[in-house]
C-alpha positions in Angstrom: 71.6 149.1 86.1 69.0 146.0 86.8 72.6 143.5 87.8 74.1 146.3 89.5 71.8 146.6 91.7 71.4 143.1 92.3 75.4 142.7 93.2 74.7 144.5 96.2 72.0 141.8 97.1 75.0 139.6 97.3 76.2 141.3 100.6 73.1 141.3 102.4 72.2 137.4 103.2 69.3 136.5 105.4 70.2 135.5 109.1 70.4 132.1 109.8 67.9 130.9 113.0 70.1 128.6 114.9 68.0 126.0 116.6 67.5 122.0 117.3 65.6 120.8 113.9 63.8 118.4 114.7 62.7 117.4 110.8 66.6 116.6 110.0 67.7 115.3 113.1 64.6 112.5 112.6 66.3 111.5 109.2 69.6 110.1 111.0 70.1 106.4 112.3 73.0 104.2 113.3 74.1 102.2 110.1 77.1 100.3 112.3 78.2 99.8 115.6 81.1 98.2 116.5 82.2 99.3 120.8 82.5 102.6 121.1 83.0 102.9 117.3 79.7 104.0 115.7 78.8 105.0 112.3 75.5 107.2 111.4 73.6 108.3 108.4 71.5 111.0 107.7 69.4 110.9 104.4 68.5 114.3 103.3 66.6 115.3 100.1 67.7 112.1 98.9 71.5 112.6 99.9 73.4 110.3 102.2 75.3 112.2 105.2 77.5 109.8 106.7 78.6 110.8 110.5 81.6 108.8 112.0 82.5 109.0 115.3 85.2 107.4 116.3 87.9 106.9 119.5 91.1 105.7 119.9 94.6 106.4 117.4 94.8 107.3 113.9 94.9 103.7 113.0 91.5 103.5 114.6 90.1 105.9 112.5 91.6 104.4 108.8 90.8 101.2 109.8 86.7 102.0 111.3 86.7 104.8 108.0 87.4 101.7 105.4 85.1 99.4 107.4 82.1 101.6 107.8 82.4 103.2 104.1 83.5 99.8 102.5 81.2 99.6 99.4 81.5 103.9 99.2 85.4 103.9 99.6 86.0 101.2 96.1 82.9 103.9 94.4 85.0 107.1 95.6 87.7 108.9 95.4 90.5 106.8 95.7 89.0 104.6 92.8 88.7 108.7 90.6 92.6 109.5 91.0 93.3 105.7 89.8 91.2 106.2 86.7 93.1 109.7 86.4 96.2 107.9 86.7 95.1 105.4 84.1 94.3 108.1 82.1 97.7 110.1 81.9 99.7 106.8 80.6 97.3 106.1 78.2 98.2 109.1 76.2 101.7 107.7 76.0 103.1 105.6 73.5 104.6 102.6 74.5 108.3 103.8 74.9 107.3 107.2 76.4 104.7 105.2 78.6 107.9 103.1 79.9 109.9 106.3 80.3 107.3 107.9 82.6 106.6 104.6 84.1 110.3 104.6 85.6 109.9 108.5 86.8 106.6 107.8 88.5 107.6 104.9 90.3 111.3 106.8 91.3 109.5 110.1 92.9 106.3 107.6 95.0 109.5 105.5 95.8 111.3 108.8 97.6 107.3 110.2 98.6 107.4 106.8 100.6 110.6 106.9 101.8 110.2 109.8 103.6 107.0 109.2 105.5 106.8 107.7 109.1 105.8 104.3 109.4 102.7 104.7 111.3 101.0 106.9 108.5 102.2 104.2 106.3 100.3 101.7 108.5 97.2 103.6 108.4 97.0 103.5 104.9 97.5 99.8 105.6 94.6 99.8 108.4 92.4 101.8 105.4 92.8 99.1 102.8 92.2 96.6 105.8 89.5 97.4 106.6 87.7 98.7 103.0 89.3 95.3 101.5 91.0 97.0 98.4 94.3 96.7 97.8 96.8 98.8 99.7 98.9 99.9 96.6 96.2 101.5 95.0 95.3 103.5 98.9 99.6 104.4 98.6 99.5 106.0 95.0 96.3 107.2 95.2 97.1 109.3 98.6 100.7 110.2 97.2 99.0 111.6 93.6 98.1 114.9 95.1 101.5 115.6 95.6 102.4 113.7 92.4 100.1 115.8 90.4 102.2 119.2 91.7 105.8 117.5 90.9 104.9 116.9 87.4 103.8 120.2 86.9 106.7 122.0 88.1 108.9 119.5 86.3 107.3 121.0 83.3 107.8 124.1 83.9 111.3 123.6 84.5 111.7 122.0 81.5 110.3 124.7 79.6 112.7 127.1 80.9 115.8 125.1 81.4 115.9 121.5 80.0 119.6 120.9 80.6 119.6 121.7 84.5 115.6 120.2 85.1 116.7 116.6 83.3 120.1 116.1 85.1 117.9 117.1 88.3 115.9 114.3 87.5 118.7 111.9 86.7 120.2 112.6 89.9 117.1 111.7 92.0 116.5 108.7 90.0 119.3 108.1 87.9 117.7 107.7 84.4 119.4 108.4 81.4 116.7 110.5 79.9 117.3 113.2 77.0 115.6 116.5 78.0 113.7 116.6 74.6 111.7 113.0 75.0 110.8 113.8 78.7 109.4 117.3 77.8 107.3 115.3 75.3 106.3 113.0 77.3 105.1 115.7 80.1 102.9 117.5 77.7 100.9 115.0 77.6 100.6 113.7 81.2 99.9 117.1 82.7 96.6 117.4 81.2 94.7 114.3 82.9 97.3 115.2 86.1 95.7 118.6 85.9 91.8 116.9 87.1 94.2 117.0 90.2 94.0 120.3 91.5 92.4 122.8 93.8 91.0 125.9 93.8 89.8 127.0 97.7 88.8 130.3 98.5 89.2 130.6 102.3 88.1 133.1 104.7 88.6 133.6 108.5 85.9 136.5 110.5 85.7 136.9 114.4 85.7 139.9 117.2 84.6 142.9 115.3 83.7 141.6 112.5 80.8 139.9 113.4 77.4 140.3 114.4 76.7 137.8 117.8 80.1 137.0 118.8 81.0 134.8 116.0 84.4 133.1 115.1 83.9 131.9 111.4 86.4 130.1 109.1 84.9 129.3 105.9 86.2 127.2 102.8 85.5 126.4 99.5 86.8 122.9 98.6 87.5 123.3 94.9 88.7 120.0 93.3 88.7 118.3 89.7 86.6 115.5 91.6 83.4 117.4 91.5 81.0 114.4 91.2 83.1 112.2 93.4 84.7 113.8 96.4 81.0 115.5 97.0 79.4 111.8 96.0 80.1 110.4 99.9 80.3 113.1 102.2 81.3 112.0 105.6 81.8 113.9 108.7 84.0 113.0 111.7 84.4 113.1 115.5 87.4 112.1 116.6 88.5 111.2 120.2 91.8 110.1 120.2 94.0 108.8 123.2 96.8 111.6 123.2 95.2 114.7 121.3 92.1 116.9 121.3 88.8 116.0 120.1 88.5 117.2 116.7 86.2 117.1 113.9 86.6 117.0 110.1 84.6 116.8 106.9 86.3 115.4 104.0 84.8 112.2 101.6 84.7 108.0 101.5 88.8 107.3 101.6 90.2 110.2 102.8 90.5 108.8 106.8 92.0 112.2 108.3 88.8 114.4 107.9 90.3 117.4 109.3 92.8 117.5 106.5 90.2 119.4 104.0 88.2 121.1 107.1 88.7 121.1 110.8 88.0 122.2 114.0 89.1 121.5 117.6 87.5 121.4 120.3 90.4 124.2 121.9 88.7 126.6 119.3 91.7 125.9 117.2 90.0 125.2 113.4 92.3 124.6 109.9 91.7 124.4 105.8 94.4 123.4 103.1 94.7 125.5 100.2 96.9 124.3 97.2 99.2 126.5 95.2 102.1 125.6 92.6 105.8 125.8 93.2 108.8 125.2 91.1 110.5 124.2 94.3 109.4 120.8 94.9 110.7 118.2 97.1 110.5 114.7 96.8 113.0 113.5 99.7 113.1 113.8 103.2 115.7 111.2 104.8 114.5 111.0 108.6 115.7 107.4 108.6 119.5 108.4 108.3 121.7 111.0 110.2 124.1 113.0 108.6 127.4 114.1 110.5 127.5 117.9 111.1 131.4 118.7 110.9 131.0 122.8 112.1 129.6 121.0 115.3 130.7 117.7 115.5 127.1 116.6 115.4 125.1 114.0 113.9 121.9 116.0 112.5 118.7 114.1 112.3 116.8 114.9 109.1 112.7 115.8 109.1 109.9 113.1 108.4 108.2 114.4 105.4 104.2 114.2 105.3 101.3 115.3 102.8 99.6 118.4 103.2 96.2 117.5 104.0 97.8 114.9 106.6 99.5 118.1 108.5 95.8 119.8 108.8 94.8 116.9 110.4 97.5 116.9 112.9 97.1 120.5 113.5 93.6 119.9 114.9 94.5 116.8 116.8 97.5 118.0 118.4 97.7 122.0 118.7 95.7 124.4 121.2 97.3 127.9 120.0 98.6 128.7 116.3 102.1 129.1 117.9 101.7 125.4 118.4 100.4 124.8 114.7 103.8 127.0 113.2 106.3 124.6 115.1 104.5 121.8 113.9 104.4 122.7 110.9 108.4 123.4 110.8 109.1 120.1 112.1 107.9 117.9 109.3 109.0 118.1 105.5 106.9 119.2 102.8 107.1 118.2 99.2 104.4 120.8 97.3 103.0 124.1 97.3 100.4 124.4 100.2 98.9 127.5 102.8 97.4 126.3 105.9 94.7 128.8 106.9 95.0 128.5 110.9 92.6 130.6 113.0 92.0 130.5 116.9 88.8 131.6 118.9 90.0 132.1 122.3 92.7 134.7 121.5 90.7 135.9 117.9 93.7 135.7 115.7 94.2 134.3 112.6 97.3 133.0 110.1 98.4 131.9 106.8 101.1 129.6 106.7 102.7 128.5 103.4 105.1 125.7 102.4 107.0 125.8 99.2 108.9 122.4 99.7 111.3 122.5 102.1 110.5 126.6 103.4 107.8 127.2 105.6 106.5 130.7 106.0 104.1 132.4 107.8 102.7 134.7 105.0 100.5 136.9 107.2 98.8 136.9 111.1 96.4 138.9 112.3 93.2 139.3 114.4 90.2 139.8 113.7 90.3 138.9 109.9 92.0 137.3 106.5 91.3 135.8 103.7 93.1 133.2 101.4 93.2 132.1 97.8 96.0 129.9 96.0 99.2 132.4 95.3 102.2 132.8 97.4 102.1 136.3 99.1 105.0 135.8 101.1 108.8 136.7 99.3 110.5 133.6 100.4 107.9 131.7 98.7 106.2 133.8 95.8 109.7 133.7 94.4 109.0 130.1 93.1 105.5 131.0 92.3 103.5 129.9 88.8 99.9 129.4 88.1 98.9 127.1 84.8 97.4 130.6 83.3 97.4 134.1 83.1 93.9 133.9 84.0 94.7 131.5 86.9 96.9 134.7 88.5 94.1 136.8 87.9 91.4 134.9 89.6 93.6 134.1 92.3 94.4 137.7 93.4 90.5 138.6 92.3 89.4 136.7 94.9 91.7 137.7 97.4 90.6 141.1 96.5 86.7 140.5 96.7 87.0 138.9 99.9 89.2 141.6 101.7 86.7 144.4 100.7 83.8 142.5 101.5 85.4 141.8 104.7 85.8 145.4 105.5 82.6 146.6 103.9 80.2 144.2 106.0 82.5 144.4 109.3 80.5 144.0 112.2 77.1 142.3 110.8 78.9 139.3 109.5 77.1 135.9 110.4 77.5 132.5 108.5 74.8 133.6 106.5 76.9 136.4 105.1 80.2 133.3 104.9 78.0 130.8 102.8 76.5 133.7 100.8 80.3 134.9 100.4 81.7 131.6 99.4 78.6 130.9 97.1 79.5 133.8 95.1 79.5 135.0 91.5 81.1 138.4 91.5 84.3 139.0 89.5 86.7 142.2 91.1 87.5 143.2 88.0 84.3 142.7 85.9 80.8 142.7 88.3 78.6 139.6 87.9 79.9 137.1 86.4 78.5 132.9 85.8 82.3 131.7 86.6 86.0 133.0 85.7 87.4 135.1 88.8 84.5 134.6 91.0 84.9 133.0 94.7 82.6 130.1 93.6 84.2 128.0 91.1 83.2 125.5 88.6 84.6 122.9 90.3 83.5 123.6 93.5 82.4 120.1 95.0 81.9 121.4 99.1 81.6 124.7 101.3 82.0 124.7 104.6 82.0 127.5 107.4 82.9 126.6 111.2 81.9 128.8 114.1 84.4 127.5 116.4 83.3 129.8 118.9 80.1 127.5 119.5 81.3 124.5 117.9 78.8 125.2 114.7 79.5 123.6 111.4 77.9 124.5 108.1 78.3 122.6 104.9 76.9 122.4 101.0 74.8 119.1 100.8 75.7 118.9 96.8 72.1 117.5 95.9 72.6 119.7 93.1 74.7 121.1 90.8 76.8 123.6 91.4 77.2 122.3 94.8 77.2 125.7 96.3 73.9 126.3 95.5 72.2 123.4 96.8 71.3 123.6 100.6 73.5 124.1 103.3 73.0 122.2 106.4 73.8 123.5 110.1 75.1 121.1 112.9 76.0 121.7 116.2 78.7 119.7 117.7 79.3 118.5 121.3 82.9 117.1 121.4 81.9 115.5 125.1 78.9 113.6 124.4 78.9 110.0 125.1 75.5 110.0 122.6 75.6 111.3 119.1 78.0 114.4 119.2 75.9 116.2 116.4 72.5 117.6 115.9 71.1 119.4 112.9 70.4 123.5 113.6 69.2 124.7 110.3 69.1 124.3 106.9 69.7 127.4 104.3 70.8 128.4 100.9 72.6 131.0 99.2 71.6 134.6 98.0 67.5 133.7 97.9 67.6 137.3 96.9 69.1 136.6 93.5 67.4 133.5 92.9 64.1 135.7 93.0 65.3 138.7 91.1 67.3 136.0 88.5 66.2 133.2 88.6 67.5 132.0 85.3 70.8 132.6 86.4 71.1 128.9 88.9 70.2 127.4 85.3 73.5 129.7 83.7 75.5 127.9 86.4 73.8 124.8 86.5 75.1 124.5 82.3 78.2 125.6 82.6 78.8 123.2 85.3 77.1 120.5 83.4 79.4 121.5 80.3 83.4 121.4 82.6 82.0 117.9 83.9 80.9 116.5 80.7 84.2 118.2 78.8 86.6 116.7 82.0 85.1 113.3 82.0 84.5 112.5 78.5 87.1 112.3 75.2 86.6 115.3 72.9 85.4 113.2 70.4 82.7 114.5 67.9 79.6 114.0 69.5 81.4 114.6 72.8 82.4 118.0 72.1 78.7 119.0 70.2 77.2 117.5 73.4 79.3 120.1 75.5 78.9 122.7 73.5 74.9 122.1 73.5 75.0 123.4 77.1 76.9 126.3 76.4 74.5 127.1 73.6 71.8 127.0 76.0 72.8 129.6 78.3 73.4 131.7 75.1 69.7 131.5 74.5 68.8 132.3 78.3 71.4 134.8 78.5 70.0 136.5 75.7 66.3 136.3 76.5 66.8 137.6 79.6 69.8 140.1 78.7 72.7 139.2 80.6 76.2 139.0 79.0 77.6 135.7 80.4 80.9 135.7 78.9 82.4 132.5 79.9 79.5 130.7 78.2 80.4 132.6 75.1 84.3 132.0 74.9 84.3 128.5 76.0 81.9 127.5 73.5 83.6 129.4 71.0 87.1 127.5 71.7 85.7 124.4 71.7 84.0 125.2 68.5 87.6 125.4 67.4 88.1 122.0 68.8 85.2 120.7 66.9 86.5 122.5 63.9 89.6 120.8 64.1 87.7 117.3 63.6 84.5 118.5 61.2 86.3 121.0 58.6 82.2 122.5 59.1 83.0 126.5 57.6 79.6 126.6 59.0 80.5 126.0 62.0 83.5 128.4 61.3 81.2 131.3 60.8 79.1 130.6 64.1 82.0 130.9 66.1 82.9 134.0 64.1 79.5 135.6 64.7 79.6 135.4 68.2 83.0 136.4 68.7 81.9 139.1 66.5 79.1 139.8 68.8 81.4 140.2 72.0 83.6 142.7 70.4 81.1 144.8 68.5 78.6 145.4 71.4 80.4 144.0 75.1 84.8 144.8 74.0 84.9 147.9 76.1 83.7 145.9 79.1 85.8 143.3 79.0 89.0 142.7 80.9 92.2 143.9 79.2 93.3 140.0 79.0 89.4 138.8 77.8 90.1 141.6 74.8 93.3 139.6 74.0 91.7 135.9 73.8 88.7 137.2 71.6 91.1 139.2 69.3 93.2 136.2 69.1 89.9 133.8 68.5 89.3 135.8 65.9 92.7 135.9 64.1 93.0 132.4 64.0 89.5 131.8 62.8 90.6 134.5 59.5 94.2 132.3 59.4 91.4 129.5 58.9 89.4 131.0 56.2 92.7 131.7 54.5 93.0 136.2 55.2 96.2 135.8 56.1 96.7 140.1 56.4 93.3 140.0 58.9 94.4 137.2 60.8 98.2 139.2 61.7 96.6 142.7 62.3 94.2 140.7 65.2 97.0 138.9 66.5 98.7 142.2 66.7 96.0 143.9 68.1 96.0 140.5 70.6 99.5 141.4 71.4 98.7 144.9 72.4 96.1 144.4 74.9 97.7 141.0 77.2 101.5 143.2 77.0 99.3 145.5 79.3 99.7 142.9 81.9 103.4 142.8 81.7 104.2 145.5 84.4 102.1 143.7 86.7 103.5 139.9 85.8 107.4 140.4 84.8 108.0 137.1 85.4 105.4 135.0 84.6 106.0 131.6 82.6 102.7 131.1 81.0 102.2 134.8 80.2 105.6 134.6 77.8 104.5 131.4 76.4 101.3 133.2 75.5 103.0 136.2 74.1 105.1 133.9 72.1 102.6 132.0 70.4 101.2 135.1 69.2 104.3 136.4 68.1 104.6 133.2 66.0 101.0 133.2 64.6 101.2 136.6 63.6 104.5 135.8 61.6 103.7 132.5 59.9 99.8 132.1 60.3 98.3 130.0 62.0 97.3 126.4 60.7 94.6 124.0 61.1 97.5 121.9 62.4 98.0 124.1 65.5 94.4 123.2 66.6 95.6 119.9 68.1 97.5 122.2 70.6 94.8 124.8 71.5 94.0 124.6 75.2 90.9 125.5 77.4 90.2 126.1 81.3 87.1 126.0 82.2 87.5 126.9 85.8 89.0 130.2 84.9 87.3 130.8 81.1 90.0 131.1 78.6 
């Protein structure tokens, strides 16, 4: 009764006081100057903000973004999705690494072909002006995109080998047998997989909130947690043809508004990635094609990367019919929604992209709220997420956030939206550390724009998880000639809770602690006992201040079996059975009909381990029983056959300390 009461403290933030503050604005100086070009930094609770403002094209802005953030730019982000690169063909051998090495540079060939020269030349201005090599800016931009093509190329091996390999032979025309290539791809998907984002998204205006409000609010959920939230940098930028915009993205990513922006028409944008079997890798702008019905020569569309098109869409649009054609003019390659929204006539869309189809899922005034999972037809019909779990937490969110919409209509402020997106409440379940919450484990920034008064709140990431750390509130004056920001407040999320539990930032803090250390690090011995030592800890809080936290419990569990695996400890065989014990003897009944599954199948394998082999296929059965639940509601879905089929298989032939090698973990969604 004590945490159900306390969810309801998670709806009822404290209002922020919106005023000039005078204490942060003193902690800003100019670092650079160069004309009209000027770059600032504010150092906050040790924290370096860095504020760009900038005038003139988008070559301008790479060139001024790698000059200013030099040293922070070869430290950052591009230098992360190189090492994750780096990482993927080192888990090749030689001859597969060759293989892949042919595929990779085939698809970034046809990625390049089909961008327009002047992006290409601000990646060129970016490495210019950073002095790093302009290869490494190409790949490490075109990787996003990379990371979704590999992915669905799996997947489509997996269901079809035949048709997904003579696909890939005709874009790149490499005699490659479908069996060695779905080898290969097991293995590469895994570091590819650091790749991805989360984003919970959120749009609230006229009569929704309290004073007049227009709020869009983001989380940026990324596998560079650590590094995207490492150099935060913030830009105004006033370019010749366009609209003054601003954007908050990190050290070499130059088009800020293509995480976060806002206009200064009231027209704001977030990116929000998704998965699609329908990838494109070609668009052939540079040739026309002859039309026979018409007698026409057809000129093909540009393609561009998401985040790319959210900067455009601030810089160039005033209304979100503007953003839609735009949208439809240019090429996509992934699986993206574009959360739109637009003060002056309080309506608000989500736009998705599957490839080649653009969509306009859903518009609407007043409010929405997003997550990553195709709602439109056109587009869920090439739908997959990585997990079961993954489809879950997706539609969980979207869930939590429509009926916390509706249930605080009218009082919302951006209190309420950082409060929201700092989050820990599963739909399904109540509390929860992480899983299906809005606030993920790899949250690395959280942002909420009042675009109605040209506000701008963001997660400073002193601390870990980043959405529990401060949150800072600017004002932004897209006019000034001066400094076209000032500092309005500082909060943080659900003080409430942190009285009531305050063990429970420490819960997060671990588990956070534990997905970095397990991301970043091989799972050698000590590796994995060092992870598991965090998860062990919030087991002892948990229990000393009784609170369940499940996705302490499991994870450490499975990567018990990983340890296991290396060890032969029965030992440590008989922990992991004692706490998965624990689960189902006094928490089963409250878990989640797909939670029931994973511990009943923990279990199994753990009696397959100790050799009682009748145990072991009565759990996987019982396992069986509980996740076919979940069938009606996903008839279709990949992962959830492959799951059912391994289980199927174990409870036939047993499973073997062999099959440990192939046991695989998420963090970000706890199974």
């Amino acid at each position: 009764m004590k945490y159900i009461l306390l969810i309801l403290l998670l709806f009822t933030g404290l209002q922020i006081q919106a005023s000039d503050d005078h204490s942060l604005n003193s902690t800003c100086k100019v670092q650079a100057k160069d004309g009209s070009q000027t770059h600032y930094i504010c150092t906050i609770k040790d924290k370096k903000i860095h504020f760009l403002d900038i005038n003139g094209t988008m070559k301008d802005v790479a060139f001024y973004h790698g000059k200013f953030l030099s040293s922070e730019i070869k430290d950052g982000v591009i230098s992360s999705v190189m090492k994750r690169k780096r990482e993927s063909f080192a888990a090749l051998e030689k001859k597969e690494r060759e293989s892949f090495e042919t595929i990779f540079k085939c698809i970034k060939g046809r990625y390049k072909r089909s961008l327009e020269d002047s992006f290409l030349e601000e990646l060129e201005m970016l490495a210019k002006g950073a002095g790093i090599d302009k290869s490494q800016v190409l790949e490490a931009t075109l990787m996003i995109e990379m990371s979704s093509y590999v992915d669905a190329l799996e997947v489509k091996m997996k269901q079809n080998s035949k048709k997904a390999t003579m696909e890939l032979m005709s874009q790149c025309g490499a005699s490659i047998i479908g069996k060695s290539i779905f080898s290969i791809l097991k293995k590469v998907t895994k570091p590819l997989r650091k790749l991805k984002m989360g984003c919970t998204g959120f749009v609230a205006g006229e009569g929704f909130t309290k004073n007049g409000e227009f709020l869009h609010g983001r989380n940026f959920d990324t596998g560079f947690l650590g590094v995207f939230d490492k150099y935060p940098v913030i830009l105004r930028h006033t370019p010749k043809k366009g609209i003054p915009y601003i954007g908050m993205s990190t050290a070499g990513l130059h088009y800020s508004g293509g995480i976060t922006g806002m206009n200064a028409r009231g027209i704001s944008v977030s990116t929000h990635e998704l998965r699609t079997t329908k990838v494109r890798t070609l668009y052939s702008a540079a040739r026309s094609h002859h039309n026979l019905r018409h007698g026409m020569r057809k000129k093909e569309k540009f393609g561009v990367i998401a985040p790319y098109m959210a900067n455009m869409i601030v810089k160039n649009t005033t209304s979100i019919d503007q953003a839609v054609k735009l949208l439809k003019r240019y090429g996509h390659f992934g699986a993206w929604t574009f959360l739109i929204s637009d003060s002056k006539t309080n309506e608000t869309a989500s736009v998705e992209v599957s490839g080649a189809i653009v969509r306009v899922a859903k518009r609407t005034k007043g409010a929405i709220s997003q997550a990553n999972h195709f709602r439109h037809k056109d587009t869920a019909r090439y739908n997959f997420e990585y997990s079961v779990n993954k489809s879950l937490e997706s539609r969980a969110r979207i869930l939590h956030v429509d009926q916390s919409l509706e249930r605080s209509k009218g009082s919302i402020d951006a209190q309420w939206g950082i409060d929201l997106l700092s989050g820990h409440i599963d739909h399904y379940m109540g509390m929860r550390t992480f899983g299906r919450t809005v606030s993920k484990v790899y949250t690395s920034m959280s942002h909420v724009v009042d675009s109605a008064s040209n506000n701008f709140w963001f997660s400073l990431g002193e601390s870990f998880p980043t959405n529990y750390s401060t949150f800072l509130g600017i004002h932004v004056d897209f006019e000034s000639k001066d400094r076209f920001f000032s500092f309005i407040s500082q909060t943080r999320a659900h003080e409430e809770i942190r009285s009531q539990m305050p063990f429970f930032e420490d819960l997060l803090r671990n588990y956070t602690l534990a997905y970095m250390n397990n991301r970043d690090f091989s799972q050698s011995t000590e590796n994995l006992k060092k992870t598991i030592s965090f998860l062990s800890h919030n087991t002892q809080i948990a229990g000393e201040n009784n609170f369940f936290d499940f996705p302490s419990l499991i994870m450490k569990s499975r990567l018990g079996l990983k340890l296991y695996e290396k060890t032969q400890d029965k030992l440590l065989l008989l922990e992991i059975k004692n706490d998965l014990l624990s689960i189902r003897e006094q928490h089963f009944e409250s878990l989640h009909t797909y939670e029931r599954s994973q511990v009943l199948r923990d279990l199994a394998i753990i009696e397959d381990l100790e050799g009682e082999r009748d145990r072991a296929a009565k759990l996987f059965n019982k396992s069986l029983l509980e996740v076919s639940q979940l069938i009606s509601t996903y008839p279709s879905h990949h992962f959830m056959w492959v799951y059912i089929a391994e289980l199927k298989v174990y409870k036939k032939r047993g499973f073997t300390k062999w099959d440990l090698k192939g046991l695989d973990l998420h963090f970000a969604t706890a199974e």
